[in-house]
C-alpha positions as CSV (number, residue, x, y, z in Angstrom):
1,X,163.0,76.5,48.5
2,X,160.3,79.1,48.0
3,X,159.8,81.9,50.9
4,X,156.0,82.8,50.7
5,X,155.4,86.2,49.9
6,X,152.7,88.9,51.1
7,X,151.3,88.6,47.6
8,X,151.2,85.0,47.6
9,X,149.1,84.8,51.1
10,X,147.8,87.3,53.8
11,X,147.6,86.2,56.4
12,X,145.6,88.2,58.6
13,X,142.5,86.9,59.9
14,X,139.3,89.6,60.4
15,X,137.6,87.5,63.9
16,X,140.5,89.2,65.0
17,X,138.9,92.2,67.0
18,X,137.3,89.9,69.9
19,X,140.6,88.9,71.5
20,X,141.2,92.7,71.2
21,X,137.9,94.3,72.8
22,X,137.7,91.0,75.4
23,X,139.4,92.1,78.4
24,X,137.2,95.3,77.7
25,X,134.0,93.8,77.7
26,X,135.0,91.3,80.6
27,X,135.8,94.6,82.7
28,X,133.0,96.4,81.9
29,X,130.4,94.0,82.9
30,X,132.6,93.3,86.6
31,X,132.5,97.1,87.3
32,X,128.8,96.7,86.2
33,X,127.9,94.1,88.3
34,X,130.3,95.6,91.1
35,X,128.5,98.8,91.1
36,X,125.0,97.7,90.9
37,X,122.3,97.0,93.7
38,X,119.6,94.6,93.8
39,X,116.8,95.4,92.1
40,X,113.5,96.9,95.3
41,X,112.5,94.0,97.2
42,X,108.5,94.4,95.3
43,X,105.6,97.0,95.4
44,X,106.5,97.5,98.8
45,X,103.4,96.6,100.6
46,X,103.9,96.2,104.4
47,X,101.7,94.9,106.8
48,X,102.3,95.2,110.4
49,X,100.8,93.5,113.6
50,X,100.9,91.8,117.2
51,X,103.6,88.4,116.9
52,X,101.7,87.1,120.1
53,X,97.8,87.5,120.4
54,X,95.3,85.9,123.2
55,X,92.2,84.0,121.8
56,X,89.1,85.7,122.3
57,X,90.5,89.2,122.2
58,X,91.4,91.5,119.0
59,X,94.3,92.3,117.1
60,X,94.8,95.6,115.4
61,X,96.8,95.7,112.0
62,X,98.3,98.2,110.1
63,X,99.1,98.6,106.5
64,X,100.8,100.3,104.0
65,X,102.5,100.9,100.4
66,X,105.2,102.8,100.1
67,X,106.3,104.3,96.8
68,X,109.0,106.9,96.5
69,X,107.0,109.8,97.3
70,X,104.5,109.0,100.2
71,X,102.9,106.6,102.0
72,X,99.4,105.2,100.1
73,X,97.1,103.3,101.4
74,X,95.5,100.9,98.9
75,X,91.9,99.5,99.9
76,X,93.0,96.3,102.1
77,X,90.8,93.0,103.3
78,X,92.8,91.0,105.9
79,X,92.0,87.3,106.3
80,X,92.2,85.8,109.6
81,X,93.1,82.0,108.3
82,X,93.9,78.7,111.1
83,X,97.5,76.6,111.4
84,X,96.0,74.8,108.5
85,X,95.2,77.4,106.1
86,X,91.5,77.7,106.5
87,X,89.6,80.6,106.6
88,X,87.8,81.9,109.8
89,X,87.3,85.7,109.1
90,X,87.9,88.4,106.5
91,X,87.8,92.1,107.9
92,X,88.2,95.2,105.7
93,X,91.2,97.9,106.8
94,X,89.7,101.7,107.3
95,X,92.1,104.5,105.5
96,X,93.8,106.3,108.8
97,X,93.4,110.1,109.0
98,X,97.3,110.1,109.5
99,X,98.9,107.5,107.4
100,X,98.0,104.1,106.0
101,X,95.5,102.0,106.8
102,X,94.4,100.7,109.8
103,X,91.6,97.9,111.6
104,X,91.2,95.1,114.3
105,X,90.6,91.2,113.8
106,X,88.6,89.7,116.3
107,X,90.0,86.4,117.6
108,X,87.8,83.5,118.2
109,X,87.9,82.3,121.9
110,X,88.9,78.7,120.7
111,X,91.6,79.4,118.3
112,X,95.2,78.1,119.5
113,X,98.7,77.4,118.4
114,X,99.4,79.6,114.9
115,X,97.2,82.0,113.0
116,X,97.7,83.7,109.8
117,X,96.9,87.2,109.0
118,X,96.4,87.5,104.8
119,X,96.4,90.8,103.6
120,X,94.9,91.3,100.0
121,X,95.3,94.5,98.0
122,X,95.8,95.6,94.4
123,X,98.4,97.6,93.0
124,X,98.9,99.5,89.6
125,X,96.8,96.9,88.7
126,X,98.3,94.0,90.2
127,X,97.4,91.3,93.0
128,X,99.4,91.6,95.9
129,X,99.0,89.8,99.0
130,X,101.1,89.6,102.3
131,X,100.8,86.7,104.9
132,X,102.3,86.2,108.3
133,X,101.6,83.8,111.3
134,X,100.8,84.9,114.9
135,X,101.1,82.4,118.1
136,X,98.1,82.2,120.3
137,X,99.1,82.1,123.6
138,X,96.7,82.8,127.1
139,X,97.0,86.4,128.5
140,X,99.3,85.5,131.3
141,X,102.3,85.2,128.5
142,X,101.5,88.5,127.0
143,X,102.5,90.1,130.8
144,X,105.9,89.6,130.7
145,X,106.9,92.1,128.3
146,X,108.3,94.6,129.3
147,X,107.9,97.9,126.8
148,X,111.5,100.1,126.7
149,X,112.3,102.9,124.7
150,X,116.2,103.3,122.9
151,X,117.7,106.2,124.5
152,X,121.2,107.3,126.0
153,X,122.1,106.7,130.0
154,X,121.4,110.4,130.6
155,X,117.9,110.4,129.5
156,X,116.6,107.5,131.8
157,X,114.6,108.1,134.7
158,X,117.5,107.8,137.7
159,X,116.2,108.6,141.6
160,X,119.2,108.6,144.1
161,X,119.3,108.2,147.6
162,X,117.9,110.3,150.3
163,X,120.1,112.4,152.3
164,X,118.7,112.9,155.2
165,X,119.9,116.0,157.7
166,X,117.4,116.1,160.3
167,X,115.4,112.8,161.3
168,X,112.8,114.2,163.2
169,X,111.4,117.0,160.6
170,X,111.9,114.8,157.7
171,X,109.0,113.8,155.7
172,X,108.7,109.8,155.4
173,X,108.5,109.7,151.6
174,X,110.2,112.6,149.1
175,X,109.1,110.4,145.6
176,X,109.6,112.6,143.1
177,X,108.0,111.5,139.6
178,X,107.3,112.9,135.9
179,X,103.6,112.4,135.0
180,X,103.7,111.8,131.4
181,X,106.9,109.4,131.6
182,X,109.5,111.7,130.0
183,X,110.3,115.4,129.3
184,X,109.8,116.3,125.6
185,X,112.5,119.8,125.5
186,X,111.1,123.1,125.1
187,X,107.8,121.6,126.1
188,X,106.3,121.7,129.5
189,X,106.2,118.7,131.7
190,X,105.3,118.4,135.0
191,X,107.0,117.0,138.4
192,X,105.2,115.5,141.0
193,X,106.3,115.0,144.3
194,X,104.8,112.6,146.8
195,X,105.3,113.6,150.4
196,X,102.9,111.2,152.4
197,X,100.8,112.2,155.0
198,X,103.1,114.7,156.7
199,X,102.3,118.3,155.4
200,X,105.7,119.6,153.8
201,X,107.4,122.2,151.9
202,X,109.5,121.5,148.8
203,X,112.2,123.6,146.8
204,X,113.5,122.2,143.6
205,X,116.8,123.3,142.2
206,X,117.7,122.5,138.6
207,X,121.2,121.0,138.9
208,X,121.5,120.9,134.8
209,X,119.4,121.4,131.9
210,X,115.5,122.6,133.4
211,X,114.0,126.1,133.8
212,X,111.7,126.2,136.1
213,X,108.3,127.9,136.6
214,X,107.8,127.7,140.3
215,X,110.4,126.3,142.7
216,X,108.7,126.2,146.0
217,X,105.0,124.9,147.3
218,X,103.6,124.3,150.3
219,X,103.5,123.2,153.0
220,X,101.2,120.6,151.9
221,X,100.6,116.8,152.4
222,X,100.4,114.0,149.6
223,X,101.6,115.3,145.9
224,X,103.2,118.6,145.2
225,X,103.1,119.4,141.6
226,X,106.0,121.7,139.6
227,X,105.6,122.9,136.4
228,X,109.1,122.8,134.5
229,X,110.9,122.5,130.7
230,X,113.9,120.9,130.1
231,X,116.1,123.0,127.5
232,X,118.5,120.7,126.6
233,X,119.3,116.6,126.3
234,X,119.5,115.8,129.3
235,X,117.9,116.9,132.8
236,X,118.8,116.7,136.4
237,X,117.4,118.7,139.6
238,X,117.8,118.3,143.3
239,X,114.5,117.9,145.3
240,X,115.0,119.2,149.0
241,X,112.3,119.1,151.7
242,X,112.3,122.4,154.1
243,X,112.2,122.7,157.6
244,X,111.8,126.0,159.8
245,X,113.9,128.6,158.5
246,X,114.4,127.3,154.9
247,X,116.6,124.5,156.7
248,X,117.0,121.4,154.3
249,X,115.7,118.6,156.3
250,X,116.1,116.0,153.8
251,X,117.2,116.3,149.6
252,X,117.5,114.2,146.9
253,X,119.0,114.0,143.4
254,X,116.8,113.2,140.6
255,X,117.9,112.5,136.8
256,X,114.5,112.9,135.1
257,X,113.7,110.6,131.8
258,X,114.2,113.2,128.4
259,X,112.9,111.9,124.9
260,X,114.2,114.4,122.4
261,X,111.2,115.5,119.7
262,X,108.6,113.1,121.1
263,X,105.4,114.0,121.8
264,X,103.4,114.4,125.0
265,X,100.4,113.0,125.4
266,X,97.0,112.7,127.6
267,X,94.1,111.4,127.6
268,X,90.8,111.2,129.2
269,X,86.8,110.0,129.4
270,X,84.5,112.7,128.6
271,X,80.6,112.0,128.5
272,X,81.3,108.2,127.4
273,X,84.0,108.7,124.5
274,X,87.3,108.8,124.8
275,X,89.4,112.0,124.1
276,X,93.3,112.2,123.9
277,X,95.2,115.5,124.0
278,X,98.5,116.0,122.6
279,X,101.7,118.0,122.4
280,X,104.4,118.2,119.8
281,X,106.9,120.4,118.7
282,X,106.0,123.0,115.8
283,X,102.7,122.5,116.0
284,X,99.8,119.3,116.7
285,X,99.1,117.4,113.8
286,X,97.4,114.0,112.9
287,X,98.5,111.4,115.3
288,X,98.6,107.4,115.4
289,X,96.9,106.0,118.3
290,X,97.6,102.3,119.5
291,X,95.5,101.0,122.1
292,X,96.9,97.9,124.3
293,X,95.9,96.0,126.7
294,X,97.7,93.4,128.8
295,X,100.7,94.5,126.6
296,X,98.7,93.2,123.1
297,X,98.2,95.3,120.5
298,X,94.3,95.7,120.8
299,X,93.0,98.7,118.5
300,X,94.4,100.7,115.7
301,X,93.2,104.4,115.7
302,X,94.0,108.0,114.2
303,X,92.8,111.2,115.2
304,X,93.3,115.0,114.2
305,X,93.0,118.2,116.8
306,X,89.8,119.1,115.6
307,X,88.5,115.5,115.9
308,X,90.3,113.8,119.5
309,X,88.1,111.7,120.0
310,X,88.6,107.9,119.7
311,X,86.0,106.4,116.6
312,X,85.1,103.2,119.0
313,X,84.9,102.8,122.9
314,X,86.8,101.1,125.1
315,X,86.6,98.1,127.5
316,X,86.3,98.5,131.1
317,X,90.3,97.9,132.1
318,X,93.6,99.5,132.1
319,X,94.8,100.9,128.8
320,X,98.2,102.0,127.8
321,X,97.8,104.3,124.9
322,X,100.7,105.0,122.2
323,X,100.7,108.3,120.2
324,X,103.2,108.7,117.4
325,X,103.2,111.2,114.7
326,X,103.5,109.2,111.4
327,X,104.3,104.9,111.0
328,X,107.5,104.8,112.2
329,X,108.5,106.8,114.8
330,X,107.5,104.7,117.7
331,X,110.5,105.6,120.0
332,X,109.1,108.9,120.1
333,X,105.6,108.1,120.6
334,X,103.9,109.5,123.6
335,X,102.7,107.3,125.9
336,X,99.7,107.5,128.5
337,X,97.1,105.0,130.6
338,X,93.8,105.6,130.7
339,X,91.4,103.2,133.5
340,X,87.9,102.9,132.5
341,X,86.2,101.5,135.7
342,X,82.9,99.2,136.1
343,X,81.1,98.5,138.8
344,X,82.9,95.5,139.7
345,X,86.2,96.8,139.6
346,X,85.9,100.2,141.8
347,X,87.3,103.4,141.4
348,X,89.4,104.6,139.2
349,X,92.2,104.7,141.5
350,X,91.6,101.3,143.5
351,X,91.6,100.0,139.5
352,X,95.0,101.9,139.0
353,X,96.7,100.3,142.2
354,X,95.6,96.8,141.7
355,X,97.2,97.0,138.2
356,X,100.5,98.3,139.5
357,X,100.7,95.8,142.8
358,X,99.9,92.8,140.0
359,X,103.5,93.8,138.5
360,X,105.1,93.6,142.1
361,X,107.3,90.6,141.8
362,X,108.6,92.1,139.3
363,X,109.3,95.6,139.6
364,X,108.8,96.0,143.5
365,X,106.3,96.9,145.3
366,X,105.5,101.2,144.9
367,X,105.0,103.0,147.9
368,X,102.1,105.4,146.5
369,X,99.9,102.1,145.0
370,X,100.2,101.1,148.5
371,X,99.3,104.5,149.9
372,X,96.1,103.8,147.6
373,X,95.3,100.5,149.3
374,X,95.6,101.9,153.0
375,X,93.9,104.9,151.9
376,X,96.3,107.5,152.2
377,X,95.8,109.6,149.2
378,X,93.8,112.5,150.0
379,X,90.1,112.7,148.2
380,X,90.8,115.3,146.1
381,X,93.9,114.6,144.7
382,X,92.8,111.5,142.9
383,X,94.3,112.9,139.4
384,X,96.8,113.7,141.0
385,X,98.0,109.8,142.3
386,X,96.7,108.3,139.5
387,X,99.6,110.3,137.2
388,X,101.9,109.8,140.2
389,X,101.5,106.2,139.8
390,X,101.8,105.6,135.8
391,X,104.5,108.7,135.4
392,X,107.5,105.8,135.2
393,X,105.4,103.2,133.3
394,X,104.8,105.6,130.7
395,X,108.6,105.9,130.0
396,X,108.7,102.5,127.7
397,X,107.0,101.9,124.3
398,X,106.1,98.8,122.7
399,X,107.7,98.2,120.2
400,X,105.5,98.2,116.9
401,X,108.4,96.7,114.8
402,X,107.1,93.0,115.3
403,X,106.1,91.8,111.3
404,X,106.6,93.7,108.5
405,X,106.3,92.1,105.2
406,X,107.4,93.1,101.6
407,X,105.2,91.5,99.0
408,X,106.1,90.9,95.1
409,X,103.1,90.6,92.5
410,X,103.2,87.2,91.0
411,X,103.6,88.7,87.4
412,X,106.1,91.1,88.6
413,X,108.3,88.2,90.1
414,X,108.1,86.4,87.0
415,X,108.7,89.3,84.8
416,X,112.1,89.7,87.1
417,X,112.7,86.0,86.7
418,X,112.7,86.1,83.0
419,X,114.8,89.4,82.9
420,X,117.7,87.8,84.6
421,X,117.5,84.7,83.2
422,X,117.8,86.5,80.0
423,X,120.3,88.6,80.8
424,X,122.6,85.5,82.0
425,X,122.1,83.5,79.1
426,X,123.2,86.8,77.0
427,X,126.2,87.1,78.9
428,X,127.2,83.4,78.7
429,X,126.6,83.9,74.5
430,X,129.0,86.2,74.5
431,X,131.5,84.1,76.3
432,X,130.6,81.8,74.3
433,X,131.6,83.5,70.9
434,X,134.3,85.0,72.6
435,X,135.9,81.3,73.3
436,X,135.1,80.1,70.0
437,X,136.9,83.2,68.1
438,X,139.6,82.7,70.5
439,X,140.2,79.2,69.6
440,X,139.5,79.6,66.1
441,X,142.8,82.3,65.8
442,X,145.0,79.5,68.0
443,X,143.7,76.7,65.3
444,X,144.8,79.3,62.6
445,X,148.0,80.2,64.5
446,X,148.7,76.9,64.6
447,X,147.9,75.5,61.0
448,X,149.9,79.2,60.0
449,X,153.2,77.7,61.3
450,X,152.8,74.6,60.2
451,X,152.3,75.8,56.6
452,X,155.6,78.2,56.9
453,X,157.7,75.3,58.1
454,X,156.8,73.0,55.1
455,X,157.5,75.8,52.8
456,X,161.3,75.3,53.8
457,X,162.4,72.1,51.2
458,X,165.1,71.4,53.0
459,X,163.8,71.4,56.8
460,X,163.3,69.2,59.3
461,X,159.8,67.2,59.6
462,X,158.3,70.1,62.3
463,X,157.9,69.2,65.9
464,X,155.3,68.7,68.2
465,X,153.4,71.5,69.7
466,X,154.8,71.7,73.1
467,X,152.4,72.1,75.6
468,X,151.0,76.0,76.6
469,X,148.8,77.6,79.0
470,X,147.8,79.5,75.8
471,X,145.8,76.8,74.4
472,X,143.7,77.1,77.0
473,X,143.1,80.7,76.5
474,X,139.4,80.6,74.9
475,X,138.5,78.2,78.0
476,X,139.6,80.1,80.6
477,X,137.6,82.9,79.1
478,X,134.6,80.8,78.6
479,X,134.6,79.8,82.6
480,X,134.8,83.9,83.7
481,X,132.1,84.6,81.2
482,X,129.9,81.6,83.1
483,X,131.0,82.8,86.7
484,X,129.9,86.3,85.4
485,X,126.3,85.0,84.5
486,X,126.0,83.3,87.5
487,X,126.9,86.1,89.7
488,X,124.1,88.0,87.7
489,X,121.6,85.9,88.7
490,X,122.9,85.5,92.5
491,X,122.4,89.0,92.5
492,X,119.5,89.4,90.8
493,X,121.1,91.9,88.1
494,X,118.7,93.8,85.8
C-alpha cells in the first residue's frame, strides 16, 4: 500500500476563488438592485387638456418639458385626429409668458364619440410625441361638474342659522357673502352683506382670526360692503343687524372660505378687451389664465402686470376665469366670472341671474338671483349684486389635472431596451460560470476521493456516492443568478 504524498500530487485546484467571492457577488448585485429606482419615465414631455369637450366649441391645451432645472417649452404642433386615427386639424402651441406653452383646438361641429389630441415636439434632437383621447359629449354633460377645491373643514364657506331677537325690526334677508370666493391671509377681501329692501344697519364682530377695517355701515338697503383680512387659517365673524339703540335685532354666525397663499383675482371689460387684475402674496407676477365655459376648458392664456389684458376676445356668455401662478398650483388659483352681454341676452345682471337660477335643481334656488328677477336690486349697485351672486361659486376650481402624459423618444426606449437586456444577459453569464466552476470542483472533489480510496491495496471496492443537497450546489446558484436577471429587467435596472 502506497499513501500519496504532497510531492507526488497537489491537489489544489486554481477555479477555486469563485465559490469563494460567490455569495459576495450574489449580495452585491441584491443590495444593488434593492437600492436602485427605475430609471425617469422619458424626456418628460407633458401635455395637458379637457377629458370631455362639446363639438363645435374649443379646447385649450397646455404643454410642457420638464428637465431638472425648469420648465422649457419646446416649439409644439398639436394634431386634432378622429376615433379612427385620421387627421382633421393641426394647430401650432404659442410659448406662455408664464410657463410652457399654451393654444386652443377648434372642434368641428360634427365630430362625436373619441378624439385624439397628438402633440409633436423635438427634443435634444429627438422626436417626441404625446397622444391622448378626449370624449365628445353635447354641452348638457359638461354641466354637471361641479369644480371643488381641497381644503380643511375650517376653511369652507359655513353660514349658520339666523337668530332672530326682535321680529318686527328684523331685516328679511342678513346674506352675508365673500366676493372673490375665499380669503387669501394678509390680503384684503371683502364681505358683502345683502339686506333686501329694508334699509339696515350692520356690525360685524370677528369671532376668530379677521381684523377688520370698518365694522359698522348704514343704515342702508340691498348690499353692505366690509373691507376685512383674515390673519390666520381659518376665519369666523358674527354678522348682527341693529335696531334703535345699538339693539341686536337679528345676528348670525358666519365661517368664511380661507385658501392659504392663493391668489385673488378680478377681472373686467374695458373698451372691448378683456383685463384681469390680480393679487398675490410678495408681490404680482406672470399668471396662467384658463378660460371656461359651461365648465370646458375653452382658452389657454398668460398675462404679466404690465400687459393684463387677454391676447383674444371673448364670446358673449358667462365665463369662469382661473388664475394660477405657475402649471401646477391649481388649488390655489384665483377664481372669478366675467358676463359679456349681447343684445339678445340683456344686461349684465339679468345674464348673471339666469346663469345662477339654471343651477337651481341643484344647488337651490338663491335669494339675491331672485331679487334680480323681481327687480329688487337697486340701480346702482349692479357691481355690487353681480359679486354678491358669484362670491360662493368662485370658491371651487376645476381641476386641471385631467391628462398628463410622459412621452419616451423612440431611440431613447430602444437604447433603454438594449441596456437592460444587456445587462441581464451579463448577469445570467456570470451565473453561468459561476455554476459551471462550482460543479467542476464537486467533479474534482469527487474523482479526488475516488483516487485516495484506490490508493489503499487492501480496501474495500469504494461505495456509492450517497445522495447530497451539495451536488446540487452549482444549480441552485445558477436559478438565483436567473431570478436576479429577471428582476433586472422587471425593474428596468440600468
Amino acid at each position: 500500500m502506497s499513501i500519496p504524498t504532497e510531492n507526488q500530487r497537489r491537489d489544489s485546484p486554481s477555479f477555486a476563488w469563485p465559490v469563494r467571492i460567490a455569495p459576495a457577488v450574489v449580495a452585491g448585485i441584491l443590495a444593488a438592485l434593492w437600492l436602485s429606482e427605475p430609471p425617469d419615465s422619458g424626456i418628460g414631455f407633458s401635455l395637458t387638456g379637457p377629458s370631455v369637450v362639446a363639438p363645435g366649441t374649443k379646447a385649450a391645451l397646455r404643454a410642457w418639458h420638464l428637465t431638472d432645472h425648469q420648465v422649457d417649452a419646446p416649439p409644439t404642433t398639436v394634431e386634432l385626429r378622429d376615433g379612427s386615427g385620421a387627421l382633421i386639424s393641426t394647430t401650432k402651441m404659442a410659448r406662455s409668458v408664464a410657463q410652457g406653452l399654451e393654444g386652443e383646438v377648434p372642434l368641428p361641429s360634427d365630430i362625436e364619440g373619441t378624439a385624439f389630441f397628438v402633440a409633436r415636439t423635438e427634443i435634444d434632437g429627438e422626436a417626441v410625441s404625446v397622444r391622448y383621447g378626449v370624449s365628445v359629449e353635447p354641452d348638457e354633460a359638461l354641466r354637471d361638474y361641479q369644480p371643488v377645491r381641497e381644503t380643511s373643514p375650517f376653511q369652507v364657506y359655513e353660514l349658520g342659522p339666523m337668530r332672530v331677537v326682535d321680529p318686527e325690526a328684523a331685516p328679511l334677508q342678513l346674506d352675508p357673502r365673500i366676493e372673490g370666493g375665499a380669503c387669501v391671509p394678509e390680503l384684503r377681501c371683502w364681505l358683502s352683506v345683502w339686506v333686501g329692501e329694508k334699509p339696515t344697519r350692520v356690525r360685524v364682530d370677528s369671532i376668530a382670526g379677521v381684523r377688520l377695517e370698518q365694522k359698522e355701515i348704514g343704515p342702508a338697503r340691498g348690499f353692505l360692503r366690509f373691507p376685512l383680512v383674515v390673519v390666520g387659517n381659518e376665519a369666523r365673524i358674527e354678522v348682527q343687524a341693529l335696531g334703535r339703540r345699538d339693539r341686536v335685532v337679528t345676528s348670525r354666525q358666519v365661517r368664511l372660505p380661507v385658501v392659504p397663499g392663493g391668489i385673488s383675482a378680478r377681472a373686467s371689460v374695458d373698451g372691448g378687451q378683456v383685463r384681469v387684475e390680480w393679487d398675490q402674496l410678495g408681490g404680482r407676477g406672470p399668471v396662467l389664465v384658463d378660460a371656461y365655459r359651461d365648465n370646458q376648458w375653452t382658452y389657454a392664456f398668460s398675462v404679466t402686470p404690465s400687459e393684463p389684458w387677454l391676447p383674444a376676445s371673448l364670446e358673449p356668455g358667462v365665463w369662469r376665469l382661473q388664475l394660477r401662478a405657475d402649471l401646477f398650483s391649481t388649488n390655489t388659483a384665483g377664481v372669478t366670472h366675467l358676463l359679456i352681454p349681447d343684445g339678445s341676452t340683456g344686461t349684465e345682471l339679468q345674464l348673471a341671474a339666469r346663469a345662477v337660477l339654471a343651477d337651481a335643481q341643484r344647488e337651490g334656488l338663491d335669494p339675491i338671483a331672485m331679487a334680480i328677477v323681481d327687480g329688487g336690486i337697486p340701480s346702482d349697485q349692479t357691481r355690487d349684486a353681480i359679486n354678491a351672486l358669484f362670491g360662493p361659486r368662485n370658491f371651487g376650481v376645476v381641476s386641471l389635472a385631467t391628462v398628463v402624459s410622459h412621452a419616451e423618444s423612440e431611440s431613447g426606449s430602444a437604447r433603454r431596451r438594449i441596456a437592460r437586456w444587456v445587462a441581464a444577459a451579463t448577469i445570467l453569464t456570470i451565473g453561468l460560470l459561476v455554476s459551471l466552476a462550482l460543479l467542476r470542483l464537486e467533479l474534482h472533489a469527487q474523482a479526488g476521493a475516488r483516487d485516495l480510496l484506490e490508493g489503499f491495496e487492501d480496501a474495500d471496492p469504494p461505495p456509492e456516492p450517497a445522495p447530497s443537497l451539495e451536488r446540487w450546489l452549482w444549480a441552485f446558484v445558477f436559478l438565483v443568478f436567473a431570478l436576479i436577471a429577471a428582476l433586472a429587467l422587471s425593474k428596468g435596472w440600468f
